[in-house]
C-alpha positions as CSV (number, residue, x, y, z in Angstrom):
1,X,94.6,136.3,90.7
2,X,97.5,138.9,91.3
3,X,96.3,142.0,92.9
4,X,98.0,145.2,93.9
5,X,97.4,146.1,98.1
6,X,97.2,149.4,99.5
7,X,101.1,149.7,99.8
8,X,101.5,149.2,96.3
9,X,103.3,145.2,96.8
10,X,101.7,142.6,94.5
11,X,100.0,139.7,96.3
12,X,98.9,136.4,94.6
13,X,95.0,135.4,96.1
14,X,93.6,132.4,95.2
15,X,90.0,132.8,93.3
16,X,89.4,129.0,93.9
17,X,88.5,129.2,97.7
18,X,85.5,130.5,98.9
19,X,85.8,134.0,99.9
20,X,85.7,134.9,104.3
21,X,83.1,137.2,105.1
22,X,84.3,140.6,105.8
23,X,83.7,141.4,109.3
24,X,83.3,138.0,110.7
25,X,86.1,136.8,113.0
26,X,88.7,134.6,112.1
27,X,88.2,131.4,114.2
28,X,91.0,129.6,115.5
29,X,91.1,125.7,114.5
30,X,92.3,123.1,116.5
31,X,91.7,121.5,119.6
32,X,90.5,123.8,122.7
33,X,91.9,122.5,125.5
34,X,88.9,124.3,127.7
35,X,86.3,123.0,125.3
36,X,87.7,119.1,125.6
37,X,87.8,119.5,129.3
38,X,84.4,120.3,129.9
39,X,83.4,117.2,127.1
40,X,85.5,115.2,129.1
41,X,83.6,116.3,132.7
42,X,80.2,115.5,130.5
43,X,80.8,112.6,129.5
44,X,82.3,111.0,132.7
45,X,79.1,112.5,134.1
46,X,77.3,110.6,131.2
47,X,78.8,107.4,132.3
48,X,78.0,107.8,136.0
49,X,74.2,108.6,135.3
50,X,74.2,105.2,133.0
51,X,75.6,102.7,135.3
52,X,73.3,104.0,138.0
53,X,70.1,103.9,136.4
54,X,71.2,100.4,135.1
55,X,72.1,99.0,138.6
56,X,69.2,100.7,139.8
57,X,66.6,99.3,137.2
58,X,68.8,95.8,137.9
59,X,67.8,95.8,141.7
60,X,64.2,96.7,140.9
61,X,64.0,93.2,138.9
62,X,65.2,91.3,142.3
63,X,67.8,89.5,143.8
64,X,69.4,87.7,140.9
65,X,70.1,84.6,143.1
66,X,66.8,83.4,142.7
67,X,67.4,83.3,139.5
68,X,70.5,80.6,139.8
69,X,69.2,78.3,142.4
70,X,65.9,77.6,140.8
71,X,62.7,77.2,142.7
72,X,63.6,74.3,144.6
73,X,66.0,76.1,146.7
74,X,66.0,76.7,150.7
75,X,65.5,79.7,152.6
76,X,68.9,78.8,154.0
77,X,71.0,78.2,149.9
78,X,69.8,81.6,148.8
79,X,70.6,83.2,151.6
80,X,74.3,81.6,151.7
81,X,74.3,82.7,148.1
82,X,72.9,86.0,148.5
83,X,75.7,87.2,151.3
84,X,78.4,85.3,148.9
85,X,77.7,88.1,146.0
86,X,77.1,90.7,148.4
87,X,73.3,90.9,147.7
88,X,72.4,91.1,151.1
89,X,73.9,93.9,151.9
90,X,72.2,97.4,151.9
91,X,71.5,99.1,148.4
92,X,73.9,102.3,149.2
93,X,76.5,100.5,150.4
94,X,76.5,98.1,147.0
95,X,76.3,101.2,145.1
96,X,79.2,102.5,146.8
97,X,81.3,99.3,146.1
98,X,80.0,99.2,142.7
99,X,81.0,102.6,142.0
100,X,84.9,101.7,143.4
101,X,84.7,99.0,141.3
102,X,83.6,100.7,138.6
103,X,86.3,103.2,138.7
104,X,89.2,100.1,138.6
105,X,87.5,98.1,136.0
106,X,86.0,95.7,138.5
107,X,82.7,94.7,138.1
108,X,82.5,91.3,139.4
109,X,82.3,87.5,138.4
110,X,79.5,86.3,135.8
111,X,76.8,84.5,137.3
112,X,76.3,82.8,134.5
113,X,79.8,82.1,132.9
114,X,81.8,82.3,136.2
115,X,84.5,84.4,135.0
116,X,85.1,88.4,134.9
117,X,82.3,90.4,133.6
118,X,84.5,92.7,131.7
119,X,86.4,90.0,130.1
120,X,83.2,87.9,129.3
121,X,82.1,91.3,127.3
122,X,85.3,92.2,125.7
123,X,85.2,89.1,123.9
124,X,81.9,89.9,122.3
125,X,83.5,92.9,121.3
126,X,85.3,92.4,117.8
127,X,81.9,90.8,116.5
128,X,79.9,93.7,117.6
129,X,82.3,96.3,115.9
130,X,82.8,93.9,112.3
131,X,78.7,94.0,112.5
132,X,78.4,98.0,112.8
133,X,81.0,98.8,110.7
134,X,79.7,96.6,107.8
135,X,76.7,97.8,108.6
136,X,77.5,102.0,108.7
137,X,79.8,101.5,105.4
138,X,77.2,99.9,103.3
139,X,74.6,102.3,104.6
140,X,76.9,105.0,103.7
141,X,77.1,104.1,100.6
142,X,73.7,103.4,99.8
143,X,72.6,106.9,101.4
144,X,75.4,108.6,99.4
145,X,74.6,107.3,96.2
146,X,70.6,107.9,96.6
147,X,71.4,111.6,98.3
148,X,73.6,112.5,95.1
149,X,72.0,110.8,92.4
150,X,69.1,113.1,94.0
151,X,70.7,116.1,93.0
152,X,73.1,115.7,90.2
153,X,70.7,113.1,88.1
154,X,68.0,115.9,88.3
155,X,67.8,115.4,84.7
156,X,67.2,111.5,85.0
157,X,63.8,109.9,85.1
158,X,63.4,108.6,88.6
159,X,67.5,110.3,89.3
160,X,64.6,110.2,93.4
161,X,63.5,106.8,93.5
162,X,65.9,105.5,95.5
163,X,66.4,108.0,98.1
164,X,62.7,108.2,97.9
165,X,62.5,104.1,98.5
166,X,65.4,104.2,101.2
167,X,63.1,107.1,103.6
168,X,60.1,104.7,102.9
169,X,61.6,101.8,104.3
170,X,63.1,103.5,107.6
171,X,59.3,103.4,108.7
172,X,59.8,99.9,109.5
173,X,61.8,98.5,112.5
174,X,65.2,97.1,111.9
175,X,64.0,93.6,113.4
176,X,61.0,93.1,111.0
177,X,63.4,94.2,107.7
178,X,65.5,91.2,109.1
179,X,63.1,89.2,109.3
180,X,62.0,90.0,105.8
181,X,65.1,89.7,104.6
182,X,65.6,86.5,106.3
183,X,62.8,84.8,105.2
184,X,63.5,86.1,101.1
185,X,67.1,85.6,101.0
186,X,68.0,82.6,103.5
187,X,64.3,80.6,104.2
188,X,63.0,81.0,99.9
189,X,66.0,81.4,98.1
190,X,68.7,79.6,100.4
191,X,71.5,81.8,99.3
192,X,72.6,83.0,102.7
193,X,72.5,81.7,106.0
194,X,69.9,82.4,108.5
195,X,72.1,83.4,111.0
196,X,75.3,82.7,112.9
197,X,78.3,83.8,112.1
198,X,78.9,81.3,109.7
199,X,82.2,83.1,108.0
200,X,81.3,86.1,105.6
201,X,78.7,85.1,103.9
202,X,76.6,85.3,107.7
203,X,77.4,88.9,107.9
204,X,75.6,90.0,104.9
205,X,71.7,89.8,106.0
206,X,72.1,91.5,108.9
207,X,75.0,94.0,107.6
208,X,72.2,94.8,105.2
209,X,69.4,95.2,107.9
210,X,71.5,97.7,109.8
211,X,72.3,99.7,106.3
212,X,68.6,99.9,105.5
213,X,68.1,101.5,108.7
214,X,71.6,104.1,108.2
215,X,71.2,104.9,104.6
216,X,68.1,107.0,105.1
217,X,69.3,109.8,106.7
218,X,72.3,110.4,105.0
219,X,70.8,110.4,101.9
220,X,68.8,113.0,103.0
221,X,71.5,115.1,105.0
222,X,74.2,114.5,102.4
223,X,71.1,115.7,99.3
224,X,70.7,118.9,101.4
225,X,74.4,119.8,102.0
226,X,75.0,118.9,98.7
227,X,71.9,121.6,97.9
228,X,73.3,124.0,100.1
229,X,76.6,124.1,98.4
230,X,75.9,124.5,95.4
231,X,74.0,127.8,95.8
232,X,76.9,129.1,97.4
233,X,78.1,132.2,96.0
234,X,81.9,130.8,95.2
235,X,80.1,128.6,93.2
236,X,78.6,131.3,91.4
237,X,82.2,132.7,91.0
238,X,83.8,129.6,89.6
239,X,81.2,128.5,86.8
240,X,81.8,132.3,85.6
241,X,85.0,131.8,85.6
242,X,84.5,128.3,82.9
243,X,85.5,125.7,85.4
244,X,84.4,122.3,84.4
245,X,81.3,121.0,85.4
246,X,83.2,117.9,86.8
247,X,86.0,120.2,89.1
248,X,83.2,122.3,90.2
249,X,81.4,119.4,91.4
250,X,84.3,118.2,93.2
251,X,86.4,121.0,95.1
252,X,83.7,123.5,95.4
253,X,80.3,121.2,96.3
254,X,81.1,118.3,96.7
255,X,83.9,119.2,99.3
256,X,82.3,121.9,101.3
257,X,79.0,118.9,101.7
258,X,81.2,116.9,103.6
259,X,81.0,118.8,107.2
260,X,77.5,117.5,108.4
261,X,77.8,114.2,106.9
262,X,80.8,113.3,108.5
263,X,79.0,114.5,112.1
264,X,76.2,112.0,110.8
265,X,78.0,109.6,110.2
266,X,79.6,109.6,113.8
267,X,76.6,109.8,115.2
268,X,75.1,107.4,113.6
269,X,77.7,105.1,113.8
270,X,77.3,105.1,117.8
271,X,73.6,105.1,117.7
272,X,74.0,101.8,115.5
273,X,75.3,100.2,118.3
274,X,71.9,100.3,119.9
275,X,70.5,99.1,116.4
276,X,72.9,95.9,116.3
277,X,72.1,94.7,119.4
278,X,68.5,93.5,118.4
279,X,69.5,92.9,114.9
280,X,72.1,90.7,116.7
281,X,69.3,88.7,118.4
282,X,67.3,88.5,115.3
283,X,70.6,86.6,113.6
284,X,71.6,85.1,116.4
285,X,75.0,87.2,116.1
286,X,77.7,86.6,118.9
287,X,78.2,89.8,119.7
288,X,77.2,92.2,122.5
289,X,73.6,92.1,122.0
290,X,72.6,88.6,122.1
291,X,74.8,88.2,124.8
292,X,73.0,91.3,127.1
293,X,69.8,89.2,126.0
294,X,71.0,86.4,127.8
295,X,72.4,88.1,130.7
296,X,69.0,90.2,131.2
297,X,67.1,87.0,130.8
298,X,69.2,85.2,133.5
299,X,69.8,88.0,135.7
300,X,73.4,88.2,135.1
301,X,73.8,91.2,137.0
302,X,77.3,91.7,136.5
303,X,77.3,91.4,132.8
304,X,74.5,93.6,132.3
305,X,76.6,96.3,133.9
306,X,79.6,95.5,132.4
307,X,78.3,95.6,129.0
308,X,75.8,98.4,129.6
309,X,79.2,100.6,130.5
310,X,81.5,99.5,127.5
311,X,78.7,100.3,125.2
312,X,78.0,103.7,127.3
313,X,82.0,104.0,126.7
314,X,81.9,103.6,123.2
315,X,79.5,105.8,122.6
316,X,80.9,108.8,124.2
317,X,84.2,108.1,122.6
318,X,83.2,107.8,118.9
319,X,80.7,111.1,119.3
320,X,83.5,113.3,121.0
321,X,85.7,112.0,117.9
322,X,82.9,113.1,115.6
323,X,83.1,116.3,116.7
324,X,86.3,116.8,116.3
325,X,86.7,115.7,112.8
326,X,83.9,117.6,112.1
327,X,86.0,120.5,113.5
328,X,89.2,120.1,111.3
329,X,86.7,119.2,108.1
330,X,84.9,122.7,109.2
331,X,87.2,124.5,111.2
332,X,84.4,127.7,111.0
333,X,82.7,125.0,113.8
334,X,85.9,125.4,116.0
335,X,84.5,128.8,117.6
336,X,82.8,127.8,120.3
């Protein structure tokens, strides 16, 4: 729309966009430097509170040693053992060492597998992340689907079953819909594996068992932004102005919905994480989880801590990018 200012110059506005409410600030976009620095103290302070309570809680189960040499070991094996790991030593001065380690990457030999802990967990790594993300895509898309055929199939019979359906089944535990799953798709029907990773047809049960348990809630966060947006006052604006239907869906609701979704979907992605690693155990999935499983059950201490902290690592990392898209989608969140 061409308007005429105060000084009598023309200037072209554009009608499309969303108007900025007088009096309210203009806030800067872009990355705070002060803001990332403080994230950045919190979540190295995250980290350190992590490993701590894990080698901690590890030491309260015992001294793993026990644990390698059996029952039938002497007083005089475990103790040769014990002061060759350094488990005879006092508990503040292995935290100490541990903490040094910590900080270059070290954290000792596998008890189990008799090679570095970090490396032993790396190599779970690329299964654990081909899990997730199968997982967090196809639960996106369910939830997106449900959340939006919530609001623009309004006029649709049942346009709420299935975000209805998909809230109903996140009542259950993610291990019992595998198991469910399991038992219809691989045990009756035999049309997947039961587990394994057994090329790509292993990946769909539990893929699917970690989208049932994403899709959920953003259906219902991407329903209610979707909501939101549409009773937006621009949008007001441009369906009195005869925009299609279909461009008004598209650059004025669907667009301005995306903010919180995309902070959900972050989120979410990290917490699956947590979410694989028993659904990795239920499939018998190589990836971070089932190996944990085993270190825990053998007292693997170094593992444990190893993989406790890259999963600790991961986390932090994919929310403090969350954020920040969620910044440059919204930059009105940038303000802080």
């Amino acid at each position: 729309m061409t308007v005429v200012d105060e000084a009598g110059e023309t200037v072209v506005e554009d009608t499309d966009s969303p108007p900025r409410p007088t009096g309210e600030p203009r806030r800067r976009a872009g990355w705070n430097l002060r803001r990332l620095g403080l994230r950045l103290v919190g979540t190295v302070a995250a980290l350190w509170v992590l490993v701590t309570l894990t080698f901690l809680g590890l030491h309260v189960m015992g001294n793993p040693v026990l644990q390698m040499v059996g029952e039938t070991a002497t007083d005089e094996q475990i103790e040769t053992l014990s002061r060759a790991h350094g488990y005879d030593r006092p508990l503040l001065v292995q935290y100490t060492d541990f903490l040094t380690n910590v900080a270059s990457g070290n954290f000792g030999s596998s008890l189990r597998y008799g090679r570095p802990a970090l490396e032993v967990v790396v190599e779970r790594l690329p299964a654990t992340f081909l899990l997730a993300g199968a997982g967090m895509a196809g639960g996106v898309a369910l939830g997106a689907a449900a959340g939006w055929l919530a609001v623009f199939g309004r006029r649709e019979r049942g346009a709420g079953i299935p975000l209805a359906v998909l809230t109903g089944l996140q009542s259950f535990p993610a291990f019992f819909k595998g198991i469910v799953l399991m038992l219809i798709f691989a045990v009756l029907l035999g049309w997947l594996p039961t587990g394994g990773f057994t090329g790509w047809a292993g990946l769909v049960l539990p893929a699917t068992t970690l989208a049932l348990a994403t899709a959920p809630a953003v259906g219902r966060v991407w329903r209610a932004s979707l909501v939101g947006a549409e009773r937006a006052p621009h949008v007001r604006t441009a369906i009195a102005k005869g925009l299609s239907p279909r461009r008004i869906r598209r650059s004025h609701i669907e667009r301005n919905a995306l903010g919180p979704v995309t902070t959900l979907v972050g989120l979410q992605l990290a917490t699956l994480l947590g979410g694989a690693l028993i659904v990795e155990q239920v499939f018998g999935w190589p990836g971070i989880g089932q190996l944990l499983f085993h270190a825990i059950e053998s007292q693997d201490h170094p593992v444990v801590l190893a993989g406790t902290f890259v999963i600790g690592v991961v986390f932090v990392v994919v929310t403090l990018l969350t954020d920040e898209l969620g910044r440059v989608i919204d930059p009105r969140t940038g303000a802080q």
